[in-house]
C-alpha positions as CSV (number, residue, x, y, z in Angstrom):
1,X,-91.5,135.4,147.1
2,X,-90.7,137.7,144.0
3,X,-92.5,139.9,145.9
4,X,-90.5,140.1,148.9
5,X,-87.0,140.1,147.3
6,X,-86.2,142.6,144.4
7,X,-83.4,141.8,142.0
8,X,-83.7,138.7,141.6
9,X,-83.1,136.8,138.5
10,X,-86.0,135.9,136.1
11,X,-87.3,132.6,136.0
12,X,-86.3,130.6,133.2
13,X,-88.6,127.2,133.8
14,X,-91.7,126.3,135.7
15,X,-91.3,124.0,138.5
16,X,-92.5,120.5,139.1
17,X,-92.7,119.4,143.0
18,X,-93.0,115.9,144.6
19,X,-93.3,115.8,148.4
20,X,-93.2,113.4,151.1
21,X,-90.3,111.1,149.3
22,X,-88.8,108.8,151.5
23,X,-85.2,108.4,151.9
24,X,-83.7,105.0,153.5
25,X,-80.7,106.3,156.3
26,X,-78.4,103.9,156.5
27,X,-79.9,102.1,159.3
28,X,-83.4,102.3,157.4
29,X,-84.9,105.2,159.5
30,X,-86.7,107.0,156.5
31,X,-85.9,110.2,156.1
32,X,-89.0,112.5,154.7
33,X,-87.7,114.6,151.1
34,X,-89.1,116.9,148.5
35,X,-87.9,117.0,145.5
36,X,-88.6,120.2,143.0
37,X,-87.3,120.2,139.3
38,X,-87.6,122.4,136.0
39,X,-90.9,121.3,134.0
40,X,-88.5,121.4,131.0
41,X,-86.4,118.7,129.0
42,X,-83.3,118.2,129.4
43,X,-80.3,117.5,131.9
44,X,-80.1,118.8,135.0
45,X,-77.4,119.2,138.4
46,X,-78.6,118.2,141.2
47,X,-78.4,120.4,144.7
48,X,-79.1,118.1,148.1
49,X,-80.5,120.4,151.1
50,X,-80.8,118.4,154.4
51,X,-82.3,120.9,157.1
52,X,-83.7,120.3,160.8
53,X,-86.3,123.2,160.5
54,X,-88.8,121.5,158.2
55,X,-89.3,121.9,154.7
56,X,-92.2,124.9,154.7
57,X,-91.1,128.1,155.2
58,X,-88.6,129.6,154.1
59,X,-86.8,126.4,152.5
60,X,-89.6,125.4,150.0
61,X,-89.6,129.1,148.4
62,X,-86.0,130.3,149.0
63,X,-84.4,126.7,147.8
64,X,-86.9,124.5,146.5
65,X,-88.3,126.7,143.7
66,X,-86.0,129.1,143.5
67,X,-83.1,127.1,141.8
68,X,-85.6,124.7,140.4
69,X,-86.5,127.9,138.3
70,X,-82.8,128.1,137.4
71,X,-82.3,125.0,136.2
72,X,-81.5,122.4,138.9
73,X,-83.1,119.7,140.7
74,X,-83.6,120.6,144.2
75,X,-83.7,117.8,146.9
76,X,-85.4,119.5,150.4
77,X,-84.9,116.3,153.1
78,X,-85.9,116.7,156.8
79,X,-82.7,115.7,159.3
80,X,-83.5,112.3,161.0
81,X,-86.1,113.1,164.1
82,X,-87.3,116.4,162.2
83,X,-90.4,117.2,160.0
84,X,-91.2,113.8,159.7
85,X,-88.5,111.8,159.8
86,X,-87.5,108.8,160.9
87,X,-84.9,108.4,164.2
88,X,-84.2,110.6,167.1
89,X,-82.1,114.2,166.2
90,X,-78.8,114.3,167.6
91,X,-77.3,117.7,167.5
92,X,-74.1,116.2,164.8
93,X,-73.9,112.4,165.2
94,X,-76.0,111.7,162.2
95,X,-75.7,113.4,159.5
96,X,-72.1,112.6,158.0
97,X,-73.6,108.7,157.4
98,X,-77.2,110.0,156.5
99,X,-75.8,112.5,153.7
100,X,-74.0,109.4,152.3
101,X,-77.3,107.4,152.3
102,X,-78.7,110.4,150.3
103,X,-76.6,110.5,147.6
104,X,-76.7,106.9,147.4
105,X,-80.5,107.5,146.8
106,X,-79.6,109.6,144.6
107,X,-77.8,107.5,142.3
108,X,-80.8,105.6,141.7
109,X,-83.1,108.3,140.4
110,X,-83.4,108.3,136.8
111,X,-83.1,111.7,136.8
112,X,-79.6,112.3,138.4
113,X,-77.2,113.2,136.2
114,X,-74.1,112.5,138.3
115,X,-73.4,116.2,139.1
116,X,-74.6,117.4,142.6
117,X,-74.1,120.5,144.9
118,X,-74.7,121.6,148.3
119,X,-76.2,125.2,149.7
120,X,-77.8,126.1,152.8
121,X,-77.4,128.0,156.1
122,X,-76.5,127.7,159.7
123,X,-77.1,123.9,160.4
124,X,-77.6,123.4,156.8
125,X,-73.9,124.2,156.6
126,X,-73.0,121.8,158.8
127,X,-74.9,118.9,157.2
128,X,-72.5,120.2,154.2
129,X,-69.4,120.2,155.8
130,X,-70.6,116.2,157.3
131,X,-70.7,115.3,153.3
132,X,-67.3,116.2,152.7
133,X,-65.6,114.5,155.5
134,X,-65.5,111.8,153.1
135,X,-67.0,114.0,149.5
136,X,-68.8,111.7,147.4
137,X,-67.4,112.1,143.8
138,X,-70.5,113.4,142.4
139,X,-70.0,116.3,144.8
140,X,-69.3,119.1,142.2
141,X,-69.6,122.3,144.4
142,X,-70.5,123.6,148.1
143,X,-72.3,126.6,149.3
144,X,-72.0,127.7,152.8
145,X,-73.8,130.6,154.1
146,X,-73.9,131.6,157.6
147,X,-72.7,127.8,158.3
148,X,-71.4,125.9,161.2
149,X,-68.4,123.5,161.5
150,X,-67.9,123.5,165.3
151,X,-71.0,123.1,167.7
152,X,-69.0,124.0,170.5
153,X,-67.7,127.0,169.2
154,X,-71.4,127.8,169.0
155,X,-72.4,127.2,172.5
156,X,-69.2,128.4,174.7
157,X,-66.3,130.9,174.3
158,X,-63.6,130.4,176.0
159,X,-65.7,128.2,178.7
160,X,-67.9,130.7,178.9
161,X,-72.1,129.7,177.9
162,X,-73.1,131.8,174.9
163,X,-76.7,131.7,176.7
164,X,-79.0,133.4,174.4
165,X,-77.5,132.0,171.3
166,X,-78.0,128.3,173.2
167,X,-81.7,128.9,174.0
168,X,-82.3,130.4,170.4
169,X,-80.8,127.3,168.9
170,X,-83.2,125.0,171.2
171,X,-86.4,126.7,170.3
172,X,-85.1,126.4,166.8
173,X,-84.3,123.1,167.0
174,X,-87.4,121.9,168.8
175,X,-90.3,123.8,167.2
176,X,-88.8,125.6,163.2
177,X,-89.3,122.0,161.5
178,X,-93.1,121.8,163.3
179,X,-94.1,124.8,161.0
180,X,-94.7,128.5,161.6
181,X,-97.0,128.7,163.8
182,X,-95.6,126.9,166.4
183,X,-92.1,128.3,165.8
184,X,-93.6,131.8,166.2
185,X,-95.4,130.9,169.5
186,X,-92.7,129.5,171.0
187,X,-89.9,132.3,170.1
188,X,-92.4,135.1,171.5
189,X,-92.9,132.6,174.7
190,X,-89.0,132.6,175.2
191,X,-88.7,136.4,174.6
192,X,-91.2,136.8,177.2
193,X,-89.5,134.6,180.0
194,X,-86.1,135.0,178.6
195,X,-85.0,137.6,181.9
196,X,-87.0,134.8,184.0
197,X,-84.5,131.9,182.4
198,X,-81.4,133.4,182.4
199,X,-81.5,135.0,185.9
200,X,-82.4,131.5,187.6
201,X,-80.2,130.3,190.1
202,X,-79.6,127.6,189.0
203,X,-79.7,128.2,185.2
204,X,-79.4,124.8,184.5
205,X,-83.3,123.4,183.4
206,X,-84.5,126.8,184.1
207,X,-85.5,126.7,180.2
208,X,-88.2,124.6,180.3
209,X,-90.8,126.9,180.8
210,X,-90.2,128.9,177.9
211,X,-89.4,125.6,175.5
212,X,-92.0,124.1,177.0
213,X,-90.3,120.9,178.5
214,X,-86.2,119.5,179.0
215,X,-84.5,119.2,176.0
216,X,-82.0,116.6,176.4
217,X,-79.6,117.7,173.6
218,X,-79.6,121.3,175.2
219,X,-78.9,120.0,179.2
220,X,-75.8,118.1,177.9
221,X,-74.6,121.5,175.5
222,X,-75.2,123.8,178.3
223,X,-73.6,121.5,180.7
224,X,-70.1,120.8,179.2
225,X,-68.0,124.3,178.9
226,X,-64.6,122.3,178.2
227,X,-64.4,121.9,175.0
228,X,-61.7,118.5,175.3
229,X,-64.6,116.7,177.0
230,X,-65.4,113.2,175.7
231,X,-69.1,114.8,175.1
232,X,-67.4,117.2,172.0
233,X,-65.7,114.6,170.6
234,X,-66.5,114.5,167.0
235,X,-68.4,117.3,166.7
236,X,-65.9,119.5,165.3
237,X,-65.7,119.3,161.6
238,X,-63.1,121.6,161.1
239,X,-60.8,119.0,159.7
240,X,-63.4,118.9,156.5
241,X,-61.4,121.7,154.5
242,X,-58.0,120.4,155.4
243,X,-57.5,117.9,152.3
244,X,-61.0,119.3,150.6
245,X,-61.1,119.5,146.4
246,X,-64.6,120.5,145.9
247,X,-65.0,124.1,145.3
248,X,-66.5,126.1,147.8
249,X,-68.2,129.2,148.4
250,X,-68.7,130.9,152.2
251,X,-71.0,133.4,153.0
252,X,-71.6,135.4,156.5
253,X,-72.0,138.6,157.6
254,X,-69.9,141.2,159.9
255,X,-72.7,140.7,162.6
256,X,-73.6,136.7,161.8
257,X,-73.2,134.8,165.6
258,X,-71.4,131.8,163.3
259,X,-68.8,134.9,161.1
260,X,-65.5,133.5,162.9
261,X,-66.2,129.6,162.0
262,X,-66.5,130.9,158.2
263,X,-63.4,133.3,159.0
264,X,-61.5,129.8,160.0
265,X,-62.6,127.5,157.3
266,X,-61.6,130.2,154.7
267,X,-58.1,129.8,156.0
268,X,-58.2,126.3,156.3
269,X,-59.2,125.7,152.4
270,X,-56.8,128.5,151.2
271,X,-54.1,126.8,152.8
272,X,-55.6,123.3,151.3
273,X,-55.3,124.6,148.3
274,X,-59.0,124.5,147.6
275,X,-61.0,126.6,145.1
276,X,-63.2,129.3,147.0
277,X,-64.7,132.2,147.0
278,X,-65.6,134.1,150.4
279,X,-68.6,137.0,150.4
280,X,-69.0,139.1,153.8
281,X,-72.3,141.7,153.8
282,X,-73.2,144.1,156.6
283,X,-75.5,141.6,158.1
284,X,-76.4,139.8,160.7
285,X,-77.3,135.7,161.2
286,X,-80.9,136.0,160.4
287,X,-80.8,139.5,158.1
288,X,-78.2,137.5,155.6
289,X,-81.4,135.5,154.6
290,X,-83.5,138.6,154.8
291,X,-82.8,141.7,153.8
292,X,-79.3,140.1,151.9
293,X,-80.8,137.4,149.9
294,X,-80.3,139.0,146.5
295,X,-76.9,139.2,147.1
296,X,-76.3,135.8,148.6
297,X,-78.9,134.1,146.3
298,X,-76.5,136.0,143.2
299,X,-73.4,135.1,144.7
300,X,-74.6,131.8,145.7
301,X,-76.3,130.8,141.9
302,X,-73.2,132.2,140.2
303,X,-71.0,129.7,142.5
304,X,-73.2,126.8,141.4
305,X,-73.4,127.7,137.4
306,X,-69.6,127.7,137.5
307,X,-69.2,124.6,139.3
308,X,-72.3,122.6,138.2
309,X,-73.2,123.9,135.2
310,X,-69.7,125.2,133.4
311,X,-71.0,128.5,132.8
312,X,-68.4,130.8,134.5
313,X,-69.8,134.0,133.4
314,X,-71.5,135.2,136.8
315,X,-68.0,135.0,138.6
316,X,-66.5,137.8,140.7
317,X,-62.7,138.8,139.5
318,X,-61.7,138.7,142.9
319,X,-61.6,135.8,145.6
320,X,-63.0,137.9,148.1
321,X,-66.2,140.4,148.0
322,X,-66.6,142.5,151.2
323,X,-68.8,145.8,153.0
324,X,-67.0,148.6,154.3
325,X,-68.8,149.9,156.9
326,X,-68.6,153.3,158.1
327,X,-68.0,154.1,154.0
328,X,-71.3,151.5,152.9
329,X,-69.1,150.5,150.0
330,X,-68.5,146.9,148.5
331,X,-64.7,146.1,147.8
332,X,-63.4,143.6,146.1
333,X,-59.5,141.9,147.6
334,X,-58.0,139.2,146.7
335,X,-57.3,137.5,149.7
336,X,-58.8,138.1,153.6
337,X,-57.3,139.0,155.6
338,X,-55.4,142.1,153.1
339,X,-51.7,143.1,154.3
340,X,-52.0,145.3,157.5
341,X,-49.9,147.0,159.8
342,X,-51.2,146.3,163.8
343,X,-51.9,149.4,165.5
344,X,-51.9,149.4,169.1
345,X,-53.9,151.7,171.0
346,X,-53.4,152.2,174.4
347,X,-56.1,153.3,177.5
348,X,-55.3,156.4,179.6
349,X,-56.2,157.5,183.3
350,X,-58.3,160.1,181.8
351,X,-60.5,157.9,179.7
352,X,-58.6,158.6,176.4
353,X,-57.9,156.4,173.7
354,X,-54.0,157.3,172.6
355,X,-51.3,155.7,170.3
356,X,-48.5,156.6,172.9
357,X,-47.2,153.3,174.1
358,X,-47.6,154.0,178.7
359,X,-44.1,154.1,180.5
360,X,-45.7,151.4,183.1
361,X,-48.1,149.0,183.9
362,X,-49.5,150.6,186.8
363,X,-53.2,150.1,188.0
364,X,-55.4,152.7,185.5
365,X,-59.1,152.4,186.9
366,X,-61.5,149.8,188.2
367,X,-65.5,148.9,188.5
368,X,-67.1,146.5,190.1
369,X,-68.9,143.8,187.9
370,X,-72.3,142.2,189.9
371,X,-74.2,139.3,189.2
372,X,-77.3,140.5,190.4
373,X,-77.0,143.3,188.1
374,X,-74.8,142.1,185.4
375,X,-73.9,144.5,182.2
376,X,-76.4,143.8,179.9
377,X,-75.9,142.8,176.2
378,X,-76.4,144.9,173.5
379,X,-76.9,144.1,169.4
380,X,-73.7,142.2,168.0
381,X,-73.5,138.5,166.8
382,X,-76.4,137.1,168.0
383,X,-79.1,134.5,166.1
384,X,-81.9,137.2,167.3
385,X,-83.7,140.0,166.0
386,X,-81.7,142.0,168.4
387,X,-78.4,141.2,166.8
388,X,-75.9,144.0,165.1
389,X,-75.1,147.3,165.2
390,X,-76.9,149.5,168.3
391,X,-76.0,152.8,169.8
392,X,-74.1,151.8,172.9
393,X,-74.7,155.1,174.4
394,X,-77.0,154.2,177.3
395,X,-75.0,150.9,178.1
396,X,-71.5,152.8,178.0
397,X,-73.4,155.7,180.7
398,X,-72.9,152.6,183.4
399,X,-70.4,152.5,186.3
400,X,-69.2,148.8,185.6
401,X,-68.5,149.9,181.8
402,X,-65.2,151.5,180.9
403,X,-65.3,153.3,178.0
404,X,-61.7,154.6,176.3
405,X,-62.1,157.4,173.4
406,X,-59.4,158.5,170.4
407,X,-59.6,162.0,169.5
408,X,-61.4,163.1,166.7
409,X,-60.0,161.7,163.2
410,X,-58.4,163.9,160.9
411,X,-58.0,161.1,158.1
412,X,-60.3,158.1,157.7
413,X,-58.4,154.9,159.5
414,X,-59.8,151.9,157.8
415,X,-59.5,148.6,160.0
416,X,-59.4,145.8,158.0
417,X,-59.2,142.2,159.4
418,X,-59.2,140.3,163.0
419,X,-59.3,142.5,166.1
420,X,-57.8,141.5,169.5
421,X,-57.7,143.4,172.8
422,X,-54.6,142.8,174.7
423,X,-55.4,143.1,178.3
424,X,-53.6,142.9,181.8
425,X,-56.1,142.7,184.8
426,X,-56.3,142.0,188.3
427,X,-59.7,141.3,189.8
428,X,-60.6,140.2,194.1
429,X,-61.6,137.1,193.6
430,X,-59.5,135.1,191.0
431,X,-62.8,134.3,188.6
432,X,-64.0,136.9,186.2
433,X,-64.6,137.1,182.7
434,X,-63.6,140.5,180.5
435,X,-65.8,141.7,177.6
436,X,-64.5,144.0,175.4
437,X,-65.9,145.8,172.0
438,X,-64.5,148.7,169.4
439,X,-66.9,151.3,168.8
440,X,-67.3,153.6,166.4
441,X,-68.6,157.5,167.7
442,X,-70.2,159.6,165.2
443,X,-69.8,163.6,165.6
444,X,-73.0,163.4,167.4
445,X,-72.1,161.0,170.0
446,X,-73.6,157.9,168.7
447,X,-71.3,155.0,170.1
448,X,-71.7,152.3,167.5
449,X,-70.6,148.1,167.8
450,X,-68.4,147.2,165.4
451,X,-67.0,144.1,166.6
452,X,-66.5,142.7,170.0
453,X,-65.2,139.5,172.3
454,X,-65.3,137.4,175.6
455,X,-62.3,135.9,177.6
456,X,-62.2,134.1,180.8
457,X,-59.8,135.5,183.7
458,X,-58.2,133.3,186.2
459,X,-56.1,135.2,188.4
460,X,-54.1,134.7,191.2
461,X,-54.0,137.0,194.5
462,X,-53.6,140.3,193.2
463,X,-51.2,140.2,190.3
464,X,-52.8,140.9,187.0
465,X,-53.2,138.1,184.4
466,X,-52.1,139.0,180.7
467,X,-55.0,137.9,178.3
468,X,-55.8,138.2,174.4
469,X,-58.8,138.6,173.8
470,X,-60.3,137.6,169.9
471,X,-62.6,140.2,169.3
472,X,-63.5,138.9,165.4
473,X,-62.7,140.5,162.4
474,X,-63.7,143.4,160.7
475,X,-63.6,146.2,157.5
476,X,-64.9,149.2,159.0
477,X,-63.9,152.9,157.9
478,X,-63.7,155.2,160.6
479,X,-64.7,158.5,158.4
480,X,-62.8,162.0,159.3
481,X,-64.3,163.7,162.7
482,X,-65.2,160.3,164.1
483,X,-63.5,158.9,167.5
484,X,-62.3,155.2,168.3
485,X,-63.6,153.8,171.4
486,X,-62.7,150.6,173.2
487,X,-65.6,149.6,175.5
488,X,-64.6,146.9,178.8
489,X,-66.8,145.4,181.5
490,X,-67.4,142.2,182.8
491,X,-69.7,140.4,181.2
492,X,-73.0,141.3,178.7
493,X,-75.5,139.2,179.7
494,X,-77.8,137.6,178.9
495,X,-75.5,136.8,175.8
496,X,-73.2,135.1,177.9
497,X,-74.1,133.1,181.4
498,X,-72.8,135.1,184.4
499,X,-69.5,134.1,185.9
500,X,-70.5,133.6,189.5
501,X,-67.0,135.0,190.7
502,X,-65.9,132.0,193.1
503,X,-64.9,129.1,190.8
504,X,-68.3,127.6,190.3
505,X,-70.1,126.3,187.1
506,X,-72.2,128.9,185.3
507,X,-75.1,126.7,184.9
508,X,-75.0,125.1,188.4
509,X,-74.0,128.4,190.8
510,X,-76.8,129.6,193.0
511,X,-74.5,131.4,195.0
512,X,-72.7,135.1,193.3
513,X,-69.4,136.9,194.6
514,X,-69.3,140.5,192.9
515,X,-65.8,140.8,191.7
516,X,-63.4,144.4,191.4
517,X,-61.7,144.1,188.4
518,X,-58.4,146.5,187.8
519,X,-57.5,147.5,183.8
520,X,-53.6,148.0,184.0
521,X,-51.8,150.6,181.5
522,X,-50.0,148.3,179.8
523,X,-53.4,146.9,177.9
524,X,-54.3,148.0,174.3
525,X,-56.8,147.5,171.6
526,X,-55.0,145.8,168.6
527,X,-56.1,147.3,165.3
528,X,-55.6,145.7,161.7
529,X,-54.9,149.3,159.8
530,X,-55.2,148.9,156.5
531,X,-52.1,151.2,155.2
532,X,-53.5,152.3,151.9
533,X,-57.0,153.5,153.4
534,X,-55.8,154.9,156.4
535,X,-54.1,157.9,155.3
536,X,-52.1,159.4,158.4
537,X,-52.5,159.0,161.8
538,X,-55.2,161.2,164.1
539,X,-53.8,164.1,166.5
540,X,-53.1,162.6,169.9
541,X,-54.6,164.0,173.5
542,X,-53.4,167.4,174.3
């Protein structure tokens, strides 16, 4: 592990480990736990890590013995139905009344001290954010990296099927908490029949194959794009942070598939008043674990110390730590989003990019998006190795992408905070959806992602429909001789299931209608300029 990871602090006790503990839920299904402590005397905090991937790899290293070394107890327990557990998984139905079993557990253990935290990823953060729907006083501290609150959030946009990210979650789901092996088969089995799944008309069960058999959980996710349905109710737990005390820490990256639901709970304990601390990096779902564990595992052991421990002396000045890409700089703010002025930027006939505001909302240019050779997706927030940044250069040379260019800077233009597109678009058929992504072009032509978004169109006859588009937030410098680019088209698949153009269900459609959409002047990319960075404003078009 030390190995792996440099920078990491040095170990200050050996570690004890006793495996296979079992937990009563509330309904006596037992649920399986580990529990690793500090081979040392004395009094310890607690931190409670409930996962559905298992307790092997990663977990055991990266929690289990790496904050046992620091001085806390850590308790590694397998979500009901995974690695050994008792009970059937339900994708959130469980785990607000099994956390509560826990730390009822836990109050029995001779060696709980009273003082407990929470830390993990992705579902780990949800299984956090269940606990303090209802925080047990004992519940000292939180640490959320790369977490979820909303499950539908995860799965659709906007009604639209976030199909890659909703396969990856099921072969995670079904196979991470058997062990590696069969984690590893079964990701390099979907990677090989992943253009076989998600170009099946239907779309729906088409999965199988590659998870090798239905997954109930998944059929009902896939299957329910409205997110008022009686199916979702529940499942948000966004309401967690509205009257929350218990200090908490969020971590994601520019590029994480889950950055917008920490984004949202940031605002939502700010305005509760609630102690936190927010840490953006340049990375992606999976690389924040990877390639950014120093700096989460700092940030994230500093956040506990204060909290659990009363040792403050690892804490930031700021509330807010942040990358700057483009200048690969930390900065430190002390609040997110910092004051900005919106910039609008406006497409031209011509292909350029301009800050003169159009005289009209006439028809600028058109393509024609088709299913049966949708516009492929490229890097961003995805839970794959195939997320972030990517030179869009080859996808931008198609004929249903349109591609809208700023001259070349004479200042840096530093966009700092949530981007939006702002579009007006008239398509044939009524039923289209409209991806759109800033780009950052390098002197040499290299298009890069910076951030990007989906909406759903529903027009009528020929009149365009007005639509703003969240495209997620951002701190990206745009360096001097570098062009702003705003990238359109009509889907990127297979990120997002294909709208089948005539009104039908994405999952259910065997039937396509290839749809002309029509950009309209009076669109524009909305940019969050950060005043003091920007310094003054590019040339325009000759």
């Amino acid at each position: 592990m030390r190995a792996t990871w440099h920078r990491l602090p040095a170990k200050l006790h050996e570690v004890g480990w006793e495996h296979g503990l079992v937990v009563p839920a509330a309904d006596g299904s037992p649920l399986i736990t580990d529990h690793y402590f500090p081979r040392t005397e004395g009094d310890f905090p607690t931190l409670l890590v409930r996962s559905p991937y298992g307790r092997g790899l990663p977990w055991s290293p990266m929690y289990g013995l790496l904050f046992a070394e620091q001085g806390f107890h850590v308790v590694l327990q397998s979500c009901r139905g995974t690695g050994g557990s008792g009970g059937a998984f339900d994708l959130w139905r469980n785990e607000a009344a099994d956390g509560r079993a826990t730390v009822s557990w836990l109050r029995e253990q001779p060696w709980f001290n009273g003082t407990l935290g929470t830390i993990g990823p992705s579902y780990l953060g949800y299984v956090q954010w269940a606990l303090a729907l209802d925080p047990p006083p004992e519940l000292k501290a939180m640490v959320v990296q790369v977490g979820l609150h909303d499950p539908y959030a995860l799965f659709h946009t906007d009604g639209a099927l976030r199909l890659e990210t909703a396969l990856a979650v099921g072969v995670g789901m079904t196979y991470q908490h058997q062990g590696t092996g069969p984690f590893l088969k079964a990701t390099l089995r979907l990677q090989r029949r992943l253009r076989e799944v998600t170009t099946a008309k239907p779309v729906r069960g088409a999965y199988a194959s590659a998870l090798g058999g239905q997954v109930p959980w998944l059929d009902e996710v896939m299957t329910h794009p409205d997110a008022d349905h009686p199916y979702w109710r529940g499942a948000s737990l966004a309401k967690s942070a509205l009257r929350l005390r218990v200090p908490t820490s969020l971590i994601t990256g520019w590029h994480d598939a889950l950055a917008d639901q920490t984004f949202e709970q940031y605002d939502r304990l700010c305005a509760a008043g609630c102690e936190t601390a927010l840490l953006v990096g340049p990375w992606t779902h999976a690389s924040a674990l990877q390639q950014g564990w120093p700096e989460v595992f700092a940030e994230s052991l500093a956040w506990l110390r204060a909290h659990l421990c009363a040792d403050p002396s690892g804490l930031r000045p700021t509330r807010v730590r942040l990358h700057v890409g483009g200048q690969d700089a930390w900065r430190n703010l002390a609040d997110w989003p910092p004051a900005t002025d919106v910039s609008p930027w406006f497409p031209t006939a011509q292909g350029h990019l301009t800050q003169q505001s159009p005289t009209d909302s006439a028809p600028l240019t058109s393509f024609r998006y088709d299913q049966e050779d949708p516009t492929p997706s490229l890097g961003g927030p995805l839970l794959s190795r195939t997320a972030g940044p990517r030179d869009n250069k080859t996808l931008e040379a198609r004929e249903d992408v349109l591609t809208f260019t700023g001259p070349p800077l004479t200042a840096p233009v530093d966009v700092l905070g949530p981007v939006s597109a702002r579009l007006s678009i008239s398509t044939d058929t009524g039923h289209a959806d409209v991806f759109t992504r800033l780009c950052d072009v390098d002197a040499q032509g290299r298009s890069v992602n910076i951030c990007d978004g989906l909406g759903r169109l529903r027009t009528v006859g020929q009149e365009p429909s007005q639509i703003t588009v969240p495209m997620s937030s951002t701190a990206h410098r745009f360096a001097v001789g570098h062009r702003i680019r705003w990238q359109i088209s009509g889907g990127a698949h297979p990120r997002y299931a294909r709208n089948p153009g005539n009104g039908e269900p994405a999952v259910d459609a065997t039937a396509f209608t290839p749809v002309r959409m029509t950009l309209h002047a009076d669109s524009a990319l909305m940019l969050p300029v950060h005043a003091r960075g920007s310094g003054p404003r590019p040339a325009a078009h000759d």
